[in-house]
C-alpha positions in Angstrom: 0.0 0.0 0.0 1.4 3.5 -1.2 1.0 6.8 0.7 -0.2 4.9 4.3 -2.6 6.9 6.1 -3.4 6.7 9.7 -6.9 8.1 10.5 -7.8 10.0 13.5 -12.0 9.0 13.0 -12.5 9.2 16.9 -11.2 12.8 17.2 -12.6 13.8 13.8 -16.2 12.2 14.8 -15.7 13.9 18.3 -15.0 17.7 16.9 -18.2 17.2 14.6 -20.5 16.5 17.2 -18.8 19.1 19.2 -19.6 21.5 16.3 -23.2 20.4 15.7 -24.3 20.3 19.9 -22.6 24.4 19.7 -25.0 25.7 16.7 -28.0 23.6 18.1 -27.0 25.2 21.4 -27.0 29.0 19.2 -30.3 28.3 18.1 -31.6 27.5 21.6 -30.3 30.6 22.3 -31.2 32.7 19.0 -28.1 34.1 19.1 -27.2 35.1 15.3 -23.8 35.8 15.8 -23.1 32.5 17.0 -25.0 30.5 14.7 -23.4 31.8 12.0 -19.7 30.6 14.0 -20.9 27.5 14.8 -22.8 27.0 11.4 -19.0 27.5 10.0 -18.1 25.5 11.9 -20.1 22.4 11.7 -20.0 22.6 8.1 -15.9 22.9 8.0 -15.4 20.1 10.2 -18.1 17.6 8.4 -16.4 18.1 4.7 -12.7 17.5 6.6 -13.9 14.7 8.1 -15.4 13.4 4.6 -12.0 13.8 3.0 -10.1 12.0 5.8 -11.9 9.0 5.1 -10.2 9.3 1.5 -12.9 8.9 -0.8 -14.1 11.6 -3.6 -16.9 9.4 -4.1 -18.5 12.1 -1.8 -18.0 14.6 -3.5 -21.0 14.8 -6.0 -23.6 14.0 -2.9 -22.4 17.0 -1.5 -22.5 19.5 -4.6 -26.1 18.5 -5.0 -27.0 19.3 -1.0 -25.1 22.1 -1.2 -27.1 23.3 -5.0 -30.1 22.8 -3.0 -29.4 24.0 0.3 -28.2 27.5 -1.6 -32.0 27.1 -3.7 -33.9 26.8 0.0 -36.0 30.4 -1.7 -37.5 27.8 -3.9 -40.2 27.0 -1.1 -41.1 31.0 -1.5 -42.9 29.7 -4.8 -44.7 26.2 -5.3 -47.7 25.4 -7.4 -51.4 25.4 -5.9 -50.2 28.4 -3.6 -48.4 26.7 -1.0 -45.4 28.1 0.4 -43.2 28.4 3.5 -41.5 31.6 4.7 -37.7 31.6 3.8 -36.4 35.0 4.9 -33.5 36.6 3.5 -30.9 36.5 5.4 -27.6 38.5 6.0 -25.0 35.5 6.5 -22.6 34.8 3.8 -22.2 31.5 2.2 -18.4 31.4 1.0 -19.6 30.4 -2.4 -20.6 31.7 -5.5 -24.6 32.3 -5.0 -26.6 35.2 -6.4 -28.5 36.8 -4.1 -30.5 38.8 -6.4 -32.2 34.6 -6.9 -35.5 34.5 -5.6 -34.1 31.3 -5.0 -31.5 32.7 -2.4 -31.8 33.3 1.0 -27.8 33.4 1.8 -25.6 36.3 0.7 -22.5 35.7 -2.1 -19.3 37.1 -0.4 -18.4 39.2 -3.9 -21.7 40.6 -4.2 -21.6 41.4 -0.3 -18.0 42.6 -0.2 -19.3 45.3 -3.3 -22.1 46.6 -1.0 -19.8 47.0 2.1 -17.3 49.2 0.0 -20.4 51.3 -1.7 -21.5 51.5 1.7 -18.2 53.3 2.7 -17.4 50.6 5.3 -14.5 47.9 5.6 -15.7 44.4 4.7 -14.4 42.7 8.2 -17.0 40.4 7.9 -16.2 39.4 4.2 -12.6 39.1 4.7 -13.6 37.2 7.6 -15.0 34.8 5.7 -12.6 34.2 3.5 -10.0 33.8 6.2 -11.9 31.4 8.1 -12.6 28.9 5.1 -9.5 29.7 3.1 -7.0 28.7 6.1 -9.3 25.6 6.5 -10.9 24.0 3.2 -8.9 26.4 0.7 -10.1 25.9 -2.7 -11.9 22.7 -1.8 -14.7 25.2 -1.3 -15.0 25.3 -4.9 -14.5 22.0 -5.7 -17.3 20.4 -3.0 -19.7 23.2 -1.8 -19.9 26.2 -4.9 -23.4 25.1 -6.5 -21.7 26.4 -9.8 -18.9 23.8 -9.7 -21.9 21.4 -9.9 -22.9 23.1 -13.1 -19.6 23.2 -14.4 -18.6 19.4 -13.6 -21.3 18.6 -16.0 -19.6 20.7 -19.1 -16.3 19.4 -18.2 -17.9 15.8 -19.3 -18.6 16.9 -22.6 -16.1 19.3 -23.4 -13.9 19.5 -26.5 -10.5 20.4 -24.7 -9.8 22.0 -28.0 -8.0 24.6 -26.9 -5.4 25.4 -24.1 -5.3 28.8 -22.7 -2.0 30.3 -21.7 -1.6 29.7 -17.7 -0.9 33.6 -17.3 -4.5 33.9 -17.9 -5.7 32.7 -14.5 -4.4 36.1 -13.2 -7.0 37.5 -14.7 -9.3 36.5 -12.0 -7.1 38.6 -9.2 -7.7 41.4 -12.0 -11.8 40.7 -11.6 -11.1 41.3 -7.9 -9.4 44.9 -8.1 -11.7 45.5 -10.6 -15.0 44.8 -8.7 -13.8 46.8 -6.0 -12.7 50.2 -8.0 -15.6 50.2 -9.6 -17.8 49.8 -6.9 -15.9 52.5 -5.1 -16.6 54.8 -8.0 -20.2 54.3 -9.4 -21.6 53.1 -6.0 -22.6 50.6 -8.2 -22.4 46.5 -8.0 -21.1 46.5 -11.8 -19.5 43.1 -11.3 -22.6 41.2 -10.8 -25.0 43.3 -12.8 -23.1 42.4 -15.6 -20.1 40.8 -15.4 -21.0 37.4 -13.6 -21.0 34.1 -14.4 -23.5 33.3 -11.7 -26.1 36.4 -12.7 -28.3 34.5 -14.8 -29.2 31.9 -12.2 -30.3 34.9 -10.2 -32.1 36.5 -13.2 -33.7 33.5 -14.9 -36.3 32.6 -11.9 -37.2 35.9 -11.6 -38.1 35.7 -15.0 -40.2 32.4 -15.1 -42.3 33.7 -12.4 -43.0 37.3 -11.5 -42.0 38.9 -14.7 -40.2 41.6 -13.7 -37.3 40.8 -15.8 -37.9 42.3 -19.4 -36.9 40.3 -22.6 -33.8 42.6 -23.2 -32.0 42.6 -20.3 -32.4 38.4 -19.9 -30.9 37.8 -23.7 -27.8 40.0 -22.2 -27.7 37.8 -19.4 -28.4 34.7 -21.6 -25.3 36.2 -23.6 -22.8 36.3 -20.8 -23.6 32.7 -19.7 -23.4 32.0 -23.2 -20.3 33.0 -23.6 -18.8 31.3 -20.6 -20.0 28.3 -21.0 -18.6 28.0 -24.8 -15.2 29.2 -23.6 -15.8 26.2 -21.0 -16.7 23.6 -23.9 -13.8 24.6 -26.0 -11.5 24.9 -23.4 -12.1 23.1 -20.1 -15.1 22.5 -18.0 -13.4 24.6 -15.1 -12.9 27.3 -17.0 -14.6 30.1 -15.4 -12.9 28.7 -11.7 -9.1 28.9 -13.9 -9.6 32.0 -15.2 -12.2 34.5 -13.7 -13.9 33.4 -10.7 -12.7 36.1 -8.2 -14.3 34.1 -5.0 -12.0 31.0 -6.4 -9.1 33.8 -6.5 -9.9 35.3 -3.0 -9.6 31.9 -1.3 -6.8 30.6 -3.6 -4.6 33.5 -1.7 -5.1 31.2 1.9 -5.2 28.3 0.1 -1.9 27.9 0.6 -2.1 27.5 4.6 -5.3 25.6 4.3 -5.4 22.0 6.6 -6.3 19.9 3.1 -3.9 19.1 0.4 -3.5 16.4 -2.0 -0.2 15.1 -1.4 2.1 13.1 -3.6 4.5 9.8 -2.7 6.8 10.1 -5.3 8.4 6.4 -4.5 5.5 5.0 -6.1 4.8 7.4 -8.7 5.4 5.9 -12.5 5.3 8.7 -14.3 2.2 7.8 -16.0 0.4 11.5 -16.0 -2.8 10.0 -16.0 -3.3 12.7 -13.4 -2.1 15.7 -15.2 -4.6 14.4 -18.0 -7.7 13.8 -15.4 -7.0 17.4 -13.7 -9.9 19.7 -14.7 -7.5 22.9 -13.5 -5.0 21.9 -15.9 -2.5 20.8 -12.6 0.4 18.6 -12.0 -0.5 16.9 -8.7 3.1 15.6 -8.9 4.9 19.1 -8.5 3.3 20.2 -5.1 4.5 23.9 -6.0 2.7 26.9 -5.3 0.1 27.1 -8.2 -0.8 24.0 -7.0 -1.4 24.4 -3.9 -3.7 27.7 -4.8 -5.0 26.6 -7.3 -6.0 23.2 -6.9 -10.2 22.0 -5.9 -9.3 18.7 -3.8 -12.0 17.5 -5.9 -10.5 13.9 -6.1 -10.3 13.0 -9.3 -6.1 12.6 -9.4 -6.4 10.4 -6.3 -9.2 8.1 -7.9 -6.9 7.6 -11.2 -4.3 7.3 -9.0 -3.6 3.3 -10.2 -0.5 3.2 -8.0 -1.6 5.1 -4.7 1.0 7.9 -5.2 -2.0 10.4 -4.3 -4.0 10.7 -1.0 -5.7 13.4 0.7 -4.0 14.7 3.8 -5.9 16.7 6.8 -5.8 17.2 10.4 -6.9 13.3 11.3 -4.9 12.1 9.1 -1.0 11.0 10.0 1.2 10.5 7.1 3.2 6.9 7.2 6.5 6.7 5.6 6.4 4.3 2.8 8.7 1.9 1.4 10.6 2.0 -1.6 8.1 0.2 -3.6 9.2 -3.8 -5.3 6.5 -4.4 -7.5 7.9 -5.4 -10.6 6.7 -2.0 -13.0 6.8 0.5 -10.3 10.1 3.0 -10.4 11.4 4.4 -7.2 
């Protein structure tokens, strides 16, 4: 066995419940502040503990809770007039979401962190955000909880690969960052997300379908810029947008370097067979564990689970690495 893991479960298990008894014990005592700390919490500690026990397999059960959890609004507007109340609320979910959705009733930290500087005051709260889930999950935000990766995934299954963007071009998205916030500074305007992002037609479309207060020109724009990132995803890769101009993916790529999961490589049992350079849909060398990788890469799994040798394994916080051998089996290079 390559890249021996020794698995803390107890302690993980134990810090989860530990999580989950502090926001039911928030809620008791409707205390906002520390719902939303514990709710941070609970969710941080449940996706570590799914990638300690090693298996991407996860992954997609996850992307669809998390879809639907960001989608809760739906419940605002069902056929034959029933409906629950499911308020808007100011808590951030670190992941692309539209607010402007009907369909939302969490906050998107880039739309939020534009309102805060129009509003003249520091985004403490937003940066705080980031910090807390960029030190912890890193980009595996993006790879497990951002309802758009879901969306995306699916074009990376079809797409052409046709074309292979220089790699200079994911600073661009760090350009989408200074950018949102200038101009938000100077139009008091949130320019970025009225027409700029990728996520804008989610939030446009359902208002749309049902109180039509979305006119026919202003939805082909929109239908236009999704358009256009999608194709540039077919033609390229499906991850295209989260390479190149997601600024939430850039935001949290800046801590990912400090964050407690990594994908790490054995290089004693590595072939050389760059089966996961191939399967990476960020365009990655798992094998080089340099910088770009580290901010750049989802944890989504995929290198691990083509992985024929065991060269690749997730490390966290419950996990111990075990030296390995030098590998014997006849095939295998040290």
């Amino acid at each position: 066995m390559a890249m021996a893991r020794s698995r803390n479960i107890g302690i993980g298990v134990i810090i989860v419940a530990l999580a989950v008894v502090g926001f039911l014990v928030a809620m008791i005592m409707k205390s906002t502040g520390l719902m939303v700390f514990t709710g941070y919490g609970m969710l941080i500690s449940v996706i570590i503990m799914l990638l300690t026990l090693g298996n991407p397999f996860f992954r997609l059960p996850v992307q669809v809770l998390s879809f639907g959890t960001h989608r809760l609004g739906i419940f605002r507007k069902l056929p034959g007039g029933w409906h629950a109340e499911i308020p808007r609320t100011s808590g951030v979910s670190c992941a692309l979401n539209c607010q402007a959705c009907e369909l939302a009733w969490v906050g998107c930290p880039i739309g939020m962190m534009q309102r805060f500087v129009i509003e003249n005051r520091f985004p403490f709260y937003i940066l705080g955000v980031f910090l807390i889930f960029g030190v912890t999950l890193g980009r595996t935000v993006c790879g497990w909880l951002c309802p758009f990766g879901l969306l995306l995934d699916c074009v990376n299954k079809v797409c052409t690969h046709k074309y292979e963007p220089p790699n200079w071009l994911r600073v661009f998205k760090y350009v989408y960052i200074i950018g949102l916030v200038v101009l938000a500074a100077i139009t008091a305007f949130v320019v970025y997300c009225r027409y700029a992002c990728f996520g804008a037609m989610l939030g446009i479309f359902p208002y749309w379908l049902t109180w039509n207060t979305v006119g026919w020109v202003w939805l082909i724009y929109h239908l236009g810029v999704f358009a256009a990132y999608i194709s540039l995803s077919y033609f390229t890769h499906g991850r295209a947008w989260c390479r190149y101009f997601c600024p939430l993916g850039g935001m949290l790529g800046l801590f990912a370097p400090f964050s407690l999961i990594r994908v790490k490589h054995d290089w004693k049992w590595c072939t050389d067979c760059k089966e996961c350079v191939r399967i990476c849909p960020m365009g990655l060398d798992p094998r080089k564990q340099n910088l770009m990788f580290r901010m750049e890469c989802l944890n989504c799994g995929r290198c691990i689970t083509m992985c024929k040798t065991g060269s690749l394994a997730y490390s966290t916080p419950f996990t111990l690495d075990v030296p390995s051998k030098t590998p014997t089996p006849e095939g295998v290079e040290a």
